[in-house]
C-alpha positions in Angstrom: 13.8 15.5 -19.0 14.8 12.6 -22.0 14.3 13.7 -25.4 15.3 10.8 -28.3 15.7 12.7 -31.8 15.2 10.5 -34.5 17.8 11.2 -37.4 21.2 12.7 -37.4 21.8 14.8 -40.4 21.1 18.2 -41.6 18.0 19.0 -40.4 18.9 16.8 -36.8 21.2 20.3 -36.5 18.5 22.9 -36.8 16.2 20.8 -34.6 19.0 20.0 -32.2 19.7 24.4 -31.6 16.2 24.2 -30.8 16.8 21.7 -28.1 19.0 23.6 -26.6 17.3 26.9 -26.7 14.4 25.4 -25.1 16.8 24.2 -22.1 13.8 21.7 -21.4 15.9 18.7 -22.1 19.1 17.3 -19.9 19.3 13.8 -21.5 19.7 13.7 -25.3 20.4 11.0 -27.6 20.2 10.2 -31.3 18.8 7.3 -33.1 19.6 7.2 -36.8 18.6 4.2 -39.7 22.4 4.2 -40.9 24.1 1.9 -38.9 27.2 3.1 -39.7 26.6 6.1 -37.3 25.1 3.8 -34.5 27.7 3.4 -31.9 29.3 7.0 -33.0 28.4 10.6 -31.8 26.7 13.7 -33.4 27.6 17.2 -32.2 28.8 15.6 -29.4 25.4 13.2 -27.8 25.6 9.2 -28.8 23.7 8.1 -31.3 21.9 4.4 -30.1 20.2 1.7 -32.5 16.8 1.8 -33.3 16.6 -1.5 -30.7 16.8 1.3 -27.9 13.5 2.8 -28.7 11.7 0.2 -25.9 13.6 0.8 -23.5 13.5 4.7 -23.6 11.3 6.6 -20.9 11.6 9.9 -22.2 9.9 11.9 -25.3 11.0 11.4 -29.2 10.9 14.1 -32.0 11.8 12.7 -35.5 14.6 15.3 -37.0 14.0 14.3 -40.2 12.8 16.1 -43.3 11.2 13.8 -45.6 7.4 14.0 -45.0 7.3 10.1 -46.0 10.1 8.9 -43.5 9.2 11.0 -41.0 5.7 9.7 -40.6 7.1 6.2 -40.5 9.2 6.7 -38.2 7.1 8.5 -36.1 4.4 5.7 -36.1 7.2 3.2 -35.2 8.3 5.3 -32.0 4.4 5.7 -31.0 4.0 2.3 -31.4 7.1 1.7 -28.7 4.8 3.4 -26.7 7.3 6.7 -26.7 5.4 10.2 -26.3 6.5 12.7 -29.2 7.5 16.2 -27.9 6.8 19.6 -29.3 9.4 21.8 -30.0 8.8 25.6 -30.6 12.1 28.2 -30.3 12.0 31.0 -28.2 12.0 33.1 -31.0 8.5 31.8 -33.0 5.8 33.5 -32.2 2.5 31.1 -31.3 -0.9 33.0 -30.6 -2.3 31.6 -27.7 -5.0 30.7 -29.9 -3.3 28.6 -32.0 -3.1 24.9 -31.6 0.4 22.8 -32.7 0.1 19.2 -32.9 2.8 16.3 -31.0 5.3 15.7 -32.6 5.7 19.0 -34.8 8.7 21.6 -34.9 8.1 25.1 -34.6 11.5 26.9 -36.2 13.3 30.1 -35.4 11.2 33.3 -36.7 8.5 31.7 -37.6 4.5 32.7 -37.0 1.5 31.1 -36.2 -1.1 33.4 -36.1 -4.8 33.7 -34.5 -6.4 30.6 -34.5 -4.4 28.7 -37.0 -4.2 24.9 -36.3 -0.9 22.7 -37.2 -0.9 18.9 -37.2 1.2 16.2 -35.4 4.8 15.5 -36.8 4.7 18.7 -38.9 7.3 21.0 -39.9 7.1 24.8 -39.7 10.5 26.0 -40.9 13.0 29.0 -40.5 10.7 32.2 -40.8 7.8 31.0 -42.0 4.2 32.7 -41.7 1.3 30.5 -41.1 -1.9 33.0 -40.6 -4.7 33.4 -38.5 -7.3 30.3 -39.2 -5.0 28.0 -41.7 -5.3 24.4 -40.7 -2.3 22.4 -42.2 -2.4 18.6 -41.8 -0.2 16.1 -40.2 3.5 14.7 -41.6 3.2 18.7 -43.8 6.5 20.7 -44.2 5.9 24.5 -44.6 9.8 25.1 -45.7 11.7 28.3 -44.8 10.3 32.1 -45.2 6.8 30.2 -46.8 3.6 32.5 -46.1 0.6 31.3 -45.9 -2.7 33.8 -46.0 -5.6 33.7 -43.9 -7.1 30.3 -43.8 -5.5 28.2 -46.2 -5.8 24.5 -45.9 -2.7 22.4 -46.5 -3.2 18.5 -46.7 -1.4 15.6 -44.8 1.9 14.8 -46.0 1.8 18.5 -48.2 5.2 20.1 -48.8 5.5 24.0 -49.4 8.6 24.6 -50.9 10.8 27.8 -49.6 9.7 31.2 -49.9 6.3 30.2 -51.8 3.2 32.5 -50.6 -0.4 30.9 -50.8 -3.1 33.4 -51.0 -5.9 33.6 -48.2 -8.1 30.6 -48.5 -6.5 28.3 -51.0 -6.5 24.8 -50.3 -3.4 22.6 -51.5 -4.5 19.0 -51.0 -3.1 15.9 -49.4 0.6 15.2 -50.8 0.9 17.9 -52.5 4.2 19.9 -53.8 4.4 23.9 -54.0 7.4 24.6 -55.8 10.1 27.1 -54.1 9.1 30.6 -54.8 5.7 30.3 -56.4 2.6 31.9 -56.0 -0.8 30.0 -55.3 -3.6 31.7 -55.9 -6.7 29.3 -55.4 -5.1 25.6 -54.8 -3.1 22.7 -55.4 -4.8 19.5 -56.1 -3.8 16.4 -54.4 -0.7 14.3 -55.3 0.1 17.5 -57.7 3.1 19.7 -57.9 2.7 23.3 -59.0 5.2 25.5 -59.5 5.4 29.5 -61.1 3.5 32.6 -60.7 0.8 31.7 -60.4 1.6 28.2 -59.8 0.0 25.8 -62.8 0.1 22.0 -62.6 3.7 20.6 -63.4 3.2 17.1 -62.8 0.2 14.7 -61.4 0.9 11.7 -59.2 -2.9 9.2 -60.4 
């Protein structure tokens, strides 16, 4: 099978170790915005201009981190009429009750518990906990060793910084930031960023 990953920096590595633990992929390429790197190779595979995305017959998964660019790019490669692949490692743990959108990355350790549902183009980093019946939107980036409580809601385009816990049934809203490390206890508004134990407001995007 053809997979396209969309990016070729930092997080293109992590994403790229999944690739190859899957061993579900025998044609991989690279498409990156800097086209200094077009024409060049990462970890070895090509990396092709952005011009090759209509003529590519295989699957596409955007390595990138930023929610924002992400789900940019990910509307431009559906819109080449490209398929977006799902990538879980062998070492997650999915309930077979739980539902992961297109497009999303599953990391190594991580869990997705009972009934828990993840959106398209999502991230769920290295080790990170999402329980039984959270729903966490589409572009969202639960960062590394996050844990979420039973059935938190986490808006589109939400980014949970590393090691922050979210206590069962708090709702952080669309665009939202949880600061590394903190502790939310009820919810994070939308377009805020909270931060501390607990987490309190820090800053408010009108």
């Amino acid at each position: 099978m053809k997979l396209l990953l969309w990016g070729a920096g930092g997080h293109a590595k992590v994403v790229l170790d999944i690739v190859s633990a899957m061993r579900a992929f025998t044609d991989i390429c690279f498409v990156d915005d800097d086209p200094e790197k077009q024409g060049q190779s990462f970890r070895g595979l090509p990396i092709v201009s952005g011009s090759r995305l209509s003529g590519w017959s295989g699957s596409f998964l955007i390595a990138i981190g930023d929610n924002r660019i992400r789900a940019a790019r990910y509307r431009a490669a559906s819109g080449a009429g490209l398929c977006a692949a799902t990538l879980v490692h062998p070492s997650a743990i999915v309930s077979p009750s739980a539902a992961i959108g297109e497009g999303t990355v599953v990391m190594p350790g991580a869990v997705i518990n009972a009934d828990a549902r993840v959106g398209r183009n999502s991230i769920v980093n290295t080790g990170a906990i999402v329980e039984h019946d959270c729903v966490v939107g589409d572009h969202a980036h639960i960062a590394p060793r996050v844990a979420l409580g039973g059935a938190v809601k986490v808006g589109d385009f939400a980014l949970i910084g590393s090691g922050a816990v979210a206590l069962p049934g708090a709702v952080i809203g669309e665009n939202a930031i949880v600061g590394a490390g903190a502790v939310v206890l009820e919810g994070a508004p939308a377009s805020a960023t909270v931060a501390g134990v607990p987490a309190r407001i820090v800053r408010r995007v009108a």
